[in-house]
Jmol script that loads the backbone (N, CA, C; Angstrom):
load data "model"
ATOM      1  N   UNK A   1       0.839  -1.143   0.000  1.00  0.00           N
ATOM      2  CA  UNK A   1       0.000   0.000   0.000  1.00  0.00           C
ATOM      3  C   UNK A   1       0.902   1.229   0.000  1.00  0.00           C
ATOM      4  N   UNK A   2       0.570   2.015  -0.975  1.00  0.00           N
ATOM      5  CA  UNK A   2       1.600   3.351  -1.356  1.00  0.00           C
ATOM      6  C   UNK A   2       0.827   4.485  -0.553  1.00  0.00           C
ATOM      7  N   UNK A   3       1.978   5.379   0.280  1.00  0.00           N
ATOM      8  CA  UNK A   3       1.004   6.772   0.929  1.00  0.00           C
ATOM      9  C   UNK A   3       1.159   7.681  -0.187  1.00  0.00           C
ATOM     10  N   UNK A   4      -0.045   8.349  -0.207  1.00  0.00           N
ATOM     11  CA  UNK A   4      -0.115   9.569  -1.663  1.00  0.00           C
ATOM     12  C   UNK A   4      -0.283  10.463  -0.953  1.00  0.00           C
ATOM     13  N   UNK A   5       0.695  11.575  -1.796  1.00  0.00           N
ATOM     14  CA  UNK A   5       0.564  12.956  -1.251  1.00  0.00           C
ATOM     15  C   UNK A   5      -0.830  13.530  -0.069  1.00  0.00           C
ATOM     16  N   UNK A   6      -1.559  13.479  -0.728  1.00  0.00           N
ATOM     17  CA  UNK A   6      -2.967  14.218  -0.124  1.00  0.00           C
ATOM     18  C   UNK A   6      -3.195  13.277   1.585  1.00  0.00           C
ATOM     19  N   UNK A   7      -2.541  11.939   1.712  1.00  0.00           N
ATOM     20  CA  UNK A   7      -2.852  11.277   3.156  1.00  0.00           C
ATOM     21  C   UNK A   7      -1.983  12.044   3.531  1.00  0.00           C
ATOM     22  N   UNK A   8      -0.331  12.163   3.534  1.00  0.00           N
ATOM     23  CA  UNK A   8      -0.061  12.964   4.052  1.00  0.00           C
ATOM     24  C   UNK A   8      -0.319  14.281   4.663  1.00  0.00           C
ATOM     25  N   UNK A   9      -0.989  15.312   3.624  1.00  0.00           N
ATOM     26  CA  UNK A   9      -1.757  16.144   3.599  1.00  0.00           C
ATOM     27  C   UNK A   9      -2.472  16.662   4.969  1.00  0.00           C
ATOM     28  N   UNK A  10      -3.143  15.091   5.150  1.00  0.00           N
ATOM     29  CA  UNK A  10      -4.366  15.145   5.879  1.00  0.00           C
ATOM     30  C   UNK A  10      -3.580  14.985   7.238  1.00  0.00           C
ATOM     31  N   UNK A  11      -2.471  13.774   7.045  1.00  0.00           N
ATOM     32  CA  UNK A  11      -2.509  13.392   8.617  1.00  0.00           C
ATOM     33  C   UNK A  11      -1.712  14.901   9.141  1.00  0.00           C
ATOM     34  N   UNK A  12      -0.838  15.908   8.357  1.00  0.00           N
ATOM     35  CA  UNK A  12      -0.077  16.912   9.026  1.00  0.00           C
ATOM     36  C   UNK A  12      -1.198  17.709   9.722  1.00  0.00           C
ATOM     37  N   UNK A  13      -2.117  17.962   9.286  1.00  0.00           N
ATOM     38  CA  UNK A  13      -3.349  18.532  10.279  1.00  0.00           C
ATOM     39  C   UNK A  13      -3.857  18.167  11.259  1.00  0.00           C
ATOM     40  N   UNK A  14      -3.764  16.526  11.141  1.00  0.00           N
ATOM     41  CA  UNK A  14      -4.243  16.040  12.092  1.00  0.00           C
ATOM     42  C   UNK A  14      -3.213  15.864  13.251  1.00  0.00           C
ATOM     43  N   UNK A  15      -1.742  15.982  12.720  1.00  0.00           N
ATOM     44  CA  UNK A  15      -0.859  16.205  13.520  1.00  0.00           C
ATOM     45  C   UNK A  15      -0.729  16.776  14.676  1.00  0.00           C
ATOM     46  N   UNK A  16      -1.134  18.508  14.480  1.00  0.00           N
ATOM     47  CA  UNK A  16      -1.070  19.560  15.011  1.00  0.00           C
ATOM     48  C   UNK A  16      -2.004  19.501  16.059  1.00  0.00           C
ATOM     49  N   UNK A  17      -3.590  18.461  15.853  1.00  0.00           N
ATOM     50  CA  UNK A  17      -4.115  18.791  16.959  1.00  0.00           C
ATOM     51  C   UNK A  17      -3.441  17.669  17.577  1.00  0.00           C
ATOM     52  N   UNK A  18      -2.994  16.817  17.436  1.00  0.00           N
ATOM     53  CA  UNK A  18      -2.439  15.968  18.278  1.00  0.00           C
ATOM     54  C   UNK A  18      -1.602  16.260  19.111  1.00  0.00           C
ATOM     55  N   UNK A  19      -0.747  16.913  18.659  1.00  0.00           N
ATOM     56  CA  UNK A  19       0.410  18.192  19.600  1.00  0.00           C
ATOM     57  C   UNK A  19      -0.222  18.570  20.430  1.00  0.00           C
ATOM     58  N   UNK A  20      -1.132  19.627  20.265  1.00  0.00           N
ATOM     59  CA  UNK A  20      -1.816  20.364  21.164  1.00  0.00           C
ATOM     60  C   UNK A  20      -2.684  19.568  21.950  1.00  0.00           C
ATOM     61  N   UNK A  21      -3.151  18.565  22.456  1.00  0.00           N
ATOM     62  CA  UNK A  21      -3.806  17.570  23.356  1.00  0.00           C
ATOM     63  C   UNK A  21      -2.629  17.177  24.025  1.00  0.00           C
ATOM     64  N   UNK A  22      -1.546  16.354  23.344  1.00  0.00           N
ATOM     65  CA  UNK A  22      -0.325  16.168  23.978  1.00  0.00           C
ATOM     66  C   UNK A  22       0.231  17.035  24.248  1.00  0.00           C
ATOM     67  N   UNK A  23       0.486  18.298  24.399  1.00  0.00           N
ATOM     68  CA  UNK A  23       0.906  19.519  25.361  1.00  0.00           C
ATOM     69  C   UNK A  23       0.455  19.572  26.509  1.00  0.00           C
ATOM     70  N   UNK A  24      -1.366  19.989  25.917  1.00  0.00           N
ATOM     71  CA  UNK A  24      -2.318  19.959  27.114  1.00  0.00           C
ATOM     72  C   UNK A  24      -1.807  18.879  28.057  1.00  0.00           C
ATOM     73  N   UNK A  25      -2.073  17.933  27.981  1.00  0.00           N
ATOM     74  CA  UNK A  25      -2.043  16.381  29.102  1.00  0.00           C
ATOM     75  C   UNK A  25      -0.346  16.732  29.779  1.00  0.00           C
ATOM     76  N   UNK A  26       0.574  17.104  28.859  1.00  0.00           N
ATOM     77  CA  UNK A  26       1.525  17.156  29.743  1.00  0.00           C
ATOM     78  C   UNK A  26       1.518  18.391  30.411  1.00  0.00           C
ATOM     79  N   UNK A  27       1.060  19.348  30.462  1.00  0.00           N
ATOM     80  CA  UNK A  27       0.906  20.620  31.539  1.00  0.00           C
ATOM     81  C   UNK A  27       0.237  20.493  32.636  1.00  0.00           C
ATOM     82  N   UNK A  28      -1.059  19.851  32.517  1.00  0.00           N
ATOM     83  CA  UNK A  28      -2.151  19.505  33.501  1.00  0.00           C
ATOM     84  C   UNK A  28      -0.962  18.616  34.273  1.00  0.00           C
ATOM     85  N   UNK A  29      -0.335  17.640  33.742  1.00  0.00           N
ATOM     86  CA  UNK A  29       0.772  16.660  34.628  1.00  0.00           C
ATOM     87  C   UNK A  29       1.458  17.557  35.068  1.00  0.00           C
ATOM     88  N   UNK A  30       1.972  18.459  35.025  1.00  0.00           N
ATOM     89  CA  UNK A  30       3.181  19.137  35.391  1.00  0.00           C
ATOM     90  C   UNK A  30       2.734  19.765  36.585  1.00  0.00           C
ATOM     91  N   UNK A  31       1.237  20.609  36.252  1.00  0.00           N
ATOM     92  CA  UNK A  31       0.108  21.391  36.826  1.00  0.00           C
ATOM     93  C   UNK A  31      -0.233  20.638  38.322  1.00  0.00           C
ATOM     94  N   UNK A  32      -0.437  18.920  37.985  1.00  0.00           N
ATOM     95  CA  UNK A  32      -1.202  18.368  39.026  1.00  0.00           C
ATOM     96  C   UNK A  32      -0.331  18.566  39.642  1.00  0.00           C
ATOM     97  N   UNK A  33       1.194  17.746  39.648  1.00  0.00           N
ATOM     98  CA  UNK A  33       2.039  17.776  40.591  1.00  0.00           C
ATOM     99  C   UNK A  33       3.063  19.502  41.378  1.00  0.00           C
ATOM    100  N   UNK A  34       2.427  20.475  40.890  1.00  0.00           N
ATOM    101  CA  UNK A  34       3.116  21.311  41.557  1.00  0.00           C
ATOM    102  C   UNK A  34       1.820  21.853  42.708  1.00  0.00           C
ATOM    103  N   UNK A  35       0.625  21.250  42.245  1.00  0.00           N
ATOM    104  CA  UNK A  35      -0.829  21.468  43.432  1.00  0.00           C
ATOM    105  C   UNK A  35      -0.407  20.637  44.263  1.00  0.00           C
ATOM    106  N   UNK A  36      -0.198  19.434  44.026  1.00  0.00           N
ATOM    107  CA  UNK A  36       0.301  18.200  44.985  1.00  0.00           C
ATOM    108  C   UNK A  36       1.404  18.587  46.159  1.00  0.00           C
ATOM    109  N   UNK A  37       2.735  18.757  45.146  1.00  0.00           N
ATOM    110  CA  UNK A  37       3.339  19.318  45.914  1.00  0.00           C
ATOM    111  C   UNK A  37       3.212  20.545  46.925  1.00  0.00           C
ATOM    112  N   UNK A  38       2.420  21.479  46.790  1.00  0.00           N
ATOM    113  CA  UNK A  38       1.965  22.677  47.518  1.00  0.00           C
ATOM    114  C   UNK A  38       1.153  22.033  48.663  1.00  0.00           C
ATOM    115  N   UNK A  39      -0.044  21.167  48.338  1.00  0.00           N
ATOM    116  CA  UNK A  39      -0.512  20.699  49.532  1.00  0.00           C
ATOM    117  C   UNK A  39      -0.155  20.088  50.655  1.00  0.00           C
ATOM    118  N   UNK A  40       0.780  19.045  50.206  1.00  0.00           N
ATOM    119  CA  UNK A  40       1.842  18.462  50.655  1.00  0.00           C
ATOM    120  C   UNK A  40       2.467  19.442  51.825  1.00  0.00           C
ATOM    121  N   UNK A  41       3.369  20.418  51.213  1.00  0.00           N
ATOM    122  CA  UNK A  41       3.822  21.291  52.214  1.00  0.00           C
ATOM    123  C   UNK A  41       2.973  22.691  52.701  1.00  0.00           C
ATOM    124  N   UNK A  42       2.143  22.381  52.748  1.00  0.00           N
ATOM    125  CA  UNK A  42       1.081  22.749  53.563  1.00  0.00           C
ATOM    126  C   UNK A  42       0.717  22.233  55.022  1.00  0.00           C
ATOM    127  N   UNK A  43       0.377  21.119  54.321  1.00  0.00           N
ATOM    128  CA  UNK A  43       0.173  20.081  55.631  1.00  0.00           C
ATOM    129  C   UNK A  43       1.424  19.959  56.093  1.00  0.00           C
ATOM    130  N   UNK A  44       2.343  19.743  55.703  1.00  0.00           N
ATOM    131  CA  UNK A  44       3.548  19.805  56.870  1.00  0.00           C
ATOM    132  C   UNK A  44       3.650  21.249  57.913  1.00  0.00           C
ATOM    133  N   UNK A  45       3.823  21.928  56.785  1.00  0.00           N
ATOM    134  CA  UNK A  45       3.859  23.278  58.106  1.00  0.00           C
ATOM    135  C   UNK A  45       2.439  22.986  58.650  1.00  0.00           C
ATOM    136  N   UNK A  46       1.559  23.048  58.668  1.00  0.00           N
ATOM    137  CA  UNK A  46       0.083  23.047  59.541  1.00  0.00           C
ATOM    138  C   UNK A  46       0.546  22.110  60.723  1.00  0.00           C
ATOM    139  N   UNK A  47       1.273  20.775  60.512  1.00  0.00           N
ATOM    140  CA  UNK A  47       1.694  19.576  61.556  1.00  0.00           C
ATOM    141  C   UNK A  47       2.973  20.750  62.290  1.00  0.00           C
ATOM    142  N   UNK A  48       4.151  21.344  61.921  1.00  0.00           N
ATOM    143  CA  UNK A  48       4.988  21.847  62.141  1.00  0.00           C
ATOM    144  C   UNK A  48       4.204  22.753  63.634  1.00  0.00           C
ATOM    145  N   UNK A  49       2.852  23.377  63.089  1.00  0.00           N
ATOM    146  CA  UNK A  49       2.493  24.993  63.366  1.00  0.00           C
ATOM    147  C   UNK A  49       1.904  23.898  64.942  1.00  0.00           C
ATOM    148  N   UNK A  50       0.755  22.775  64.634  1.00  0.00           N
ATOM    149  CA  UNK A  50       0.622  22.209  65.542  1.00  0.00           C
ATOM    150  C   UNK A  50       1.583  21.763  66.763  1.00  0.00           C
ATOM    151  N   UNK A  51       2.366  21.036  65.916  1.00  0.00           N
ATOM    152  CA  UNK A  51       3.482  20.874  66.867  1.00  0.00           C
ATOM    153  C   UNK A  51       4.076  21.978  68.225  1.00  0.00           C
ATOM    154  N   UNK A  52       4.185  22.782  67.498  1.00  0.00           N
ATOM    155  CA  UNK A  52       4.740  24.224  68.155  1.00  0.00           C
ATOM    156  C   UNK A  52       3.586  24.345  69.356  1.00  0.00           C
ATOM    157  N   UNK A  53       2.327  24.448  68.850  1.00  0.00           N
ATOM    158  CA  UNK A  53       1.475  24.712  69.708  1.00  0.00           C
ATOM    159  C   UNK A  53       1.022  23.990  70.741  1.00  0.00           C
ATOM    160  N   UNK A  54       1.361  22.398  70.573  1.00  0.00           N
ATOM    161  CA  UNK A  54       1.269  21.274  71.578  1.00  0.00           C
ATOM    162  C   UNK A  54       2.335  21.491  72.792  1.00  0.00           C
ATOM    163  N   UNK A  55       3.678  21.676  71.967  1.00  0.00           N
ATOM    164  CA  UNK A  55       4.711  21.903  73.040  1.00  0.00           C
ATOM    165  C   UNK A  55       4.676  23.437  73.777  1.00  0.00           C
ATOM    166  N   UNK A  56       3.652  24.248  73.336  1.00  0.00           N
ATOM    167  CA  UNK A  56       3.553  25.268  74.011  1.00  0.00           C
ATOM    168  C   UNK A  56       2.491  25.460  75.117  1.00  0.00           C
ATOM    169  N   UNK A  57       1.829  24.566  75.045  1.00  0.00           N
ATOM    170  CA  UNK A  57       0.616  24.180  75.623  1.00  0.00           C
ATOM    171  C   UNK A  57       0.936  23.264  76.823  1.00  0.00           C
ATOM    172  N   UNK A  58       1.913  22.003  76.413  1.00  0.00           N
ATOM    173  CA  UNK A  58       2.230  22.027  77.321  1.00  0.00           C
ATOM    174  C   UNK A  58       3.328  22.304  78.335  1.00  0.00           C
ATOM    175  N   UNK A  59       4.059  22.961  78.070  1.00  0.00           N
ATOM    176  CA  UNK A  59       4.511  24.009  78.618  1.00  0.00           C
ATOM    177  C   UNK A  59       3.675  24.863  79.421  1.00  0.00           C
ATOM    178  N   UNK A  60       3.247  25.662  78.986  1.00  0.00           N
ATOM    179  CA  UNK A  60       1.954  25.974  80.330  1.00  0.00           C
ATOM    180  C   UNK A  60       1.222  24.919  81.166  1.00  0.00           C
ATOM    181  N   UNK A  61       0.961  23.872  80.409  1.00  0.00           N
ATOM    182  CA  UNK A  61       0.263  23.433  81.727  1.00  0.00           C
ATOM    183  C   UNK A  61       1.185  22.917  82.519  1.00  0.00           C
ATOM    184  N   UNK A  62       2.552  22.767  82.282  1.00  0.00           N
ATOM    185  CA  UNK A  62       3.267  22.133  83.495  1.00  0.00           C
ATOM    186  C   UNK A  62       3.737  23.315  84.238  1.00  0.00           C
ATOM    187  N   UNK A  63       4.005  24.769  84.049  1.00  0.00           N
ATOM    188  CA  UNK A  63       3.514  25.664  84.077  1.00  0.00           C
ATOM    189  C   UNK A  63       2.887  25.664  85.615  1.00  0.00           C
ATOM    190  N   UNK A  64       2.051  26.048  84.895  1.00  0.00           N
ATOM    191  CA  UNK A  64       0.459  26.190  85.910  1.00  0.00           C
ATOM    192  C   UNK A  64       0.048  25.121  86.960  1.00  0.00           C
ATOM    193  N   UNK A  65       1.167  24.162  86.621  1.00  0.00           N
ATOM    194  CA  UNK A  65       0.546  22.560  87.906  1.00  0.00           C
ATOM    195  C   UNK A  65       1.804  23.008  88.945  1.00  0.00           C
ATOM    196  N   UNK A  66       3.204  23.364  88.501  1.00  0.00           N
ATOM    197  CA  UNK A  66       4.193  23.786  89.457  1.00  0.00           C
ATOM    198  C   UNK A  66       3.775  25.266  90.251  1.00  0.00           C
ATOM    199  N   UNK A  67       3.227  25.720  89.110  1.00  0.00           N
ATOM    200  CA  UNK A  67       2.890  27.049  89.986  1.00  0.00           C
ATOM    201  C   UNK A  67       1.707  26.571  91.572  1.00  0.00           C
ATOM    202  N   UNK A  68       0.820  25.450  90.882  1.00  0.00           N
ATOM    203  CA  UNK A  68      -0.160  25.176  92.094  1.00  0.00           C
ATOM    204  C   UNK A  68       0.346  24.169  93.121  1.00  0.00           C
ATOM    205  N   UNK A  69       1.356  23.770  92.495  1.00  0.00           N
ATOM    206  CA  UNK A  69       1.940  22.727  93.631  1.00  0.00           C
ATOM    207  C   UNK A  69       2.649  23.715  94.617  1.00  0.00           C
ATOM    208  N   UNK A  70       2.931  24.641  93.701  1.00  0.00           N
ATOM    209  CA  UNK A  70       4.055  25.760  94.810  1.00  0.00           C
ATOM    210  C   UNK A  70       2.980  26.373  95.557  1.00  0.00           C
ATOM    211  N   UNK A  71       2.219  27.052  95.194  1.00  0.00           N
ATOM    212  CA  UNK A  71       0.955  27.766  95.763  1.00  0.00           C
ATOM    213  C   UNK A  71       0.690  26.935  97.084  1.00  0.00           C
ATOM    214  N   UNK A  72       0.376  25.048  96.616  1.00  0.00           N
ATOM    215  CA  UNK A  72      -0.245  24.285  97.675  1.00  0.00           C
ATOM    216  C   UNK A  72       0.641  24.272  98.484  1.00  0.00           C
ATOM    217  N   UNK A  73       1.653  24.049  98.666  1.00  0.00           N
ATOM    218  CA  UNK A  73       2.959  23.503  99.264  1.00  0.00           C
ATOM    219  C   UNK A  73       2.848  25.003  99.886  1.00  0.00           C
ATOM    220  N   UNK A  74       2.998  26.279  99.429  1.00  0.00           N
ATOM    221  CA  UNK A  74       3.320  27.771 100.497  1.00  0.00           C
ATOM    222  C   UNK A  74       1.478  27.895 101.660  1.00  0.00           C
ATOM    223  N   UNK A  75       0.795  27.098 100.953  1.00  0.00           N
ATOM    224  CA  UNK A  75      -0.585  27.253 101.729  1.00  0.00           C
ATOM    225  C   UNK A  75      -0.321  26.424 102.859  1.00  0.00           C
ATOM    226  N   UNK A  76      -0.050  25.017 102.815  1.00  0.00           N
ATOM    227  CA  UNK A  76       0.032  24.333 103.865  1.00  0.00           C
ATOM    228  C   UNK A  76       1.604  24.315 104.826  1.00  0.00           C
ATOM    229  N   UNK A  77       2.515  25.346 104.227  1.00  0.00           N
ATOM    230  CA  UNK A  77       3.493  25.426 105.431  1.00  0.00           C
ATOM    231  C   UNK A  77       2.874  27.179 105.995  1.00  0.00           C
ATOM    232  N   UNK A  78       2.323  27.910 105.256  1.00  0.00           N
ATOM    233  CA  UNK A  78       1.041  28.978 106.291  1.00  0.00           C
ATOM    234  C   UNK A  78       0.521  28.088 107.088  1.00  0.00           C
ATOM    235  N   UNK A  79      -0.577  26.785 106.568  1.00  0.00           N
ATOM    236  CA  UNK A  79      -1.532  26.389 108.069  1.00  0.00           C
ATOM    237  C   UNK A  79      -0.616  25.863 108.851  1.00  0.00           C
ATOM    238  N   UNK A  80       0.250  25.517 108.698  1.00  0.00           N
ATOM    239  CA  UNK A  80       0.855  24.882 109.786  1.00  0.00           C
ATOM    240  C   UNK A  80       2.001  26.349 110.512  1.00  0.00           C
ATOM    241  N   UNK A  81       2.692  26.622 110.048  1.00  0.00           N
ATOM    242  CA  UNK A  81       2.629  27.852 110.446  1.00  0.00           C
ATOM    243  C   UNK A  81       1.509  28.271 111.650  1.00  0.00           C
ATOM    244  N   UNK A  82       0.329  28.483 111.000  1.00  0.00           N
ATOM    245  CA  UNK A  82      -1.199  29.639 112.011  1.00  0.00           C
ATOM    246  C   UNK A  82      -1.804  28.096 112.869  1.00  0.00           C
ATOM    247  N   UNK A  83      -1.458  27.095 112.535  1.00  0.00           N
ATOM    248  CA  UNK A  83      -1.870  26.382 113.589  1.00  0.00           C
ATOM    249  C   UNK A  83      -0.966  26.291 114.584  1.00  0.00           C
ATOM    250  N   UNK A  84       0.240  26.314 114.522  1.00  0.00           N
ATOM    251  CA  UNK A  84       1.286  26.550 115.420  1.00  0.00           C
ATOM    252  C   UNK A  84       1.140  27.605 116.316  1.00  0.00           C
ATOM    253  N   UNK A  85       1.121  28.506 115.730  1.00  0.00           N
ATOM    254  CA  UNK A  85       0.715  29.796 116.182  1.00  0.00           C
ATOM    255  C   UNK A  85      -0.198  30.044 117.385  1.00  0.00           C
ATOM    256  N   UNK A  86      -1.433  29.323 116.880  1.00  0.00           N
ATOM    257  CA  UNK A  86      -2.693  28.967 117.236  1.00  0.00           C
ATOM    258  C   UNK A  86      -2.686  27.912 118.718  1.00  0.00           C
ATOM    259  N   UNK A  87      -1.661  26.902 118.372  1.00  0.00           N
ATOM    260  CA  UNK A  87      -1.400  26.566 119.931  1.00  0.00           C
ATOM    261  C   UNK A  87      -0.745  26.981 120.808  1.00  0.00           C
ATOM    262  N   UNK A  88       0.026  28.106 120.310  1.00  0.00           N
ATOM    263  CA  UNK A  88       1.208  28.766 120.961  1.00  0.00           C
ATOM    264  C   UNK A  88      -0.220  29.491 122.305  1.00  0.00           C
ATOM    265  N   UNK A  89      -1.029  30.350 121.569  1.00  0.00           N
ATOM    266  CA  UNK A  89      -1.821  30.824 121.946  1.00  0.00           C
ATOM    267  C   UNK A  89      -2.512  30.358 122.935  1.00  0.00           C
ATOM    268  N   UNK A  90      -3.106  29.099 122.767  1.00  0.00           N
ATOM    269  CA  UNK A  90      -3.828  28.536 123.917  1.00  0.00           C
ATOM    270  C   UNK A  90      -3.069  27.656 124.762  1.00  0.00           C
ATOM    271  N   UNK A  91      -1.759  27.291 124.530  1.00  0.00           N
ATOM    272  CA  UNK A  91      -1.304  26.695 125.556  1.00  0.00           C
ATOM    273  C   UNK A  91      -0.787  27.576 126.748  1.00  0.00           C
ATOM    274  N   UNK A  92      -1.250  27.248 128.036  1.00  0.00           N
ATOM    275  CA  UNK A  92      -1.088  27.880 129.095  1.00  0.00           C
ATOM    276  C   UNK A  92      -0.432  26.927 130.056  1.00  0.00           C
ATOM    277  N   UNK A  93       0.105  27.168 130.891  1.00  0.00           N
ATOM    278  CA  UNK A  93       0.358  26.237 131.560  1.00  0.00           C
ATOM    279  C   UNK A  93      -0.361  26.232 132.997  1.00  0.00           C
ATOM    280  N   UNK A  94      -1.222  27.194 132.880  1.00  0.00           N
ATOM    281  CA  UNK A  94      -2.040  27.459 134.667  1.00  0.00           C
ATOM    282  C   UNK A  94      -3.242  27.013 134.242  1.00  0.00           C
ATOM    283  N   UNK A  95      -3.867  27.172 132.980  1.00  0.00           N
ATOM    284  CA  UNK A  95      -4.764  26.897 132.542  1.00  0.00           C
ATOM    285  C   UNK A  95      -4.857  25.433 132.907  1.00  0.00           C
ATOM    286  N   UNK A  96      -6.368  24.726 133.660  1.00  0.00           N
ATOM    287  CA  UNK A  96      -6.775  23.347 134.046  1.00  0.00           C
ATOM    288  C   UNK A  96      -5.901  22.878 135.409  1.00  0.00           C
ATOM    289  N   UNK A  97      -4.718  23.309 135.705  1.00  0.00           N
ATOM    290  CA  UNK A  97      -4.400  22.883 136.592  1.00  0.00           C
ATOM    291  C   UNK A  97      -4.588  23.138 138.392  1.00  0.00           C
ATOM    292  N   UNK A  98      -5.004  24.064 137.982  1.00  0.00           N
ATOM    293  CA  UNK A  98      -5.825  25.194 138.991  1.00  0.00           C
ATOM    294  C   UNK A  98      -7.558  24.564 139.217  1.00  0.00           C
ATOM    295  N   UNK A  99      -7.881  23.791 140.543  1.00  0.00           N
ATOM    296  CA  UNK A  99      -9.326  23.214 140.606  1.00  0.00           C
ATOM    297  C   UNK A  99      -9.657  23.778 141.895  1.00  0.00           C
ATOM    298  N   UNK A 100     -10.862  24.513 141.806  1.00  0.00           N
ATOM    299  CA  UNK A 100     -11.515  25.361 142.642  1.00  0.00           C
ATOM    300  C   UNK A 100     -12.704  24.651 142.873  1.00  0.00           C
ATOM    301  N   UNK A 101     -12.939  23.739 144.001  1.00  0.00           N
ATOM    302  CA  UNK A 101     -13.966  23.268 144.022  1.00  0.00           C
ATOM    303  C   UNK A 101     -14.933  23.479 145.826  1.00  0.00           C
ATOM    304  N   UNK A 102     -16.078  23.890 145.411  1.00  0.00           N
ATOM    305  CA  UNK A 102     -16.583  24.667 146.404  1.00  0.00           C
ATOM    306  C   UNK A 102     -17.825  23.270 147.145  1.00  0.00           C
ATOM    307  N   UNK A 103     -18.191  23.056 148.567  1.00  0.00           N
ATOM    308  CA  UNK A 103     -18.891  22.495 148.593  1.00  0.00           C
ATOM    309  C   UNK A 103     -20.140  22.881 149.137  1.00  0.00           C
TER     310      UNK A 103
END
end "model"
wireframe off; spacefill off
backbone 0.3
color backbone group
């Protein structure tokens, strides 16, 4: 089977859109993967940004549990402290030993 001028003809036209579909498809490829890639490092910094914020978080709350342990710990050497205090106060030593009894 001999190709004659005019098939040629035809297929160079048909060529051109063929190019241009095969351009297209390879841009959209090129296209998908630089969306891909963007999302990609997206979500990493978002995990990164989390991260930061977990260890900052807890950081305060250990924070805030030393601060109340210190708080508890300065409250109960006060009561003991004002209870001390407090017996200093009522211990007498004349007090009860002294019996006045009338008949």
């Amino acid at each position: 089977m001999a190709i004659k001028p005019i098939d040629l003809q035809t297929n160079i036209a048909q060529m051109i859109e063929v190019a241009r579909g095969e351009h297209s498809r390879n841009v959209a490829v090129v296209e998908q993967q630089h969306i891909l890639s963007k999302e990609s490092q997206d979500k990493t910094n978002i995990q990164k940004e989390k991260v930061e914020e977990n260890k900052k978080a807890e950081r305060t709350i250990i924070l805030n549990e030393e601060k109340q342990f210190k708080k508890g710990k300065q409250q109960k050497d006060f009561d003991k402290k004002d209870k001390e205090a407090k017996q200093e106060i009522f211990e007498d030593e004349a007090i009860g030993k002294i019996i006045d009894v009338k008949k």
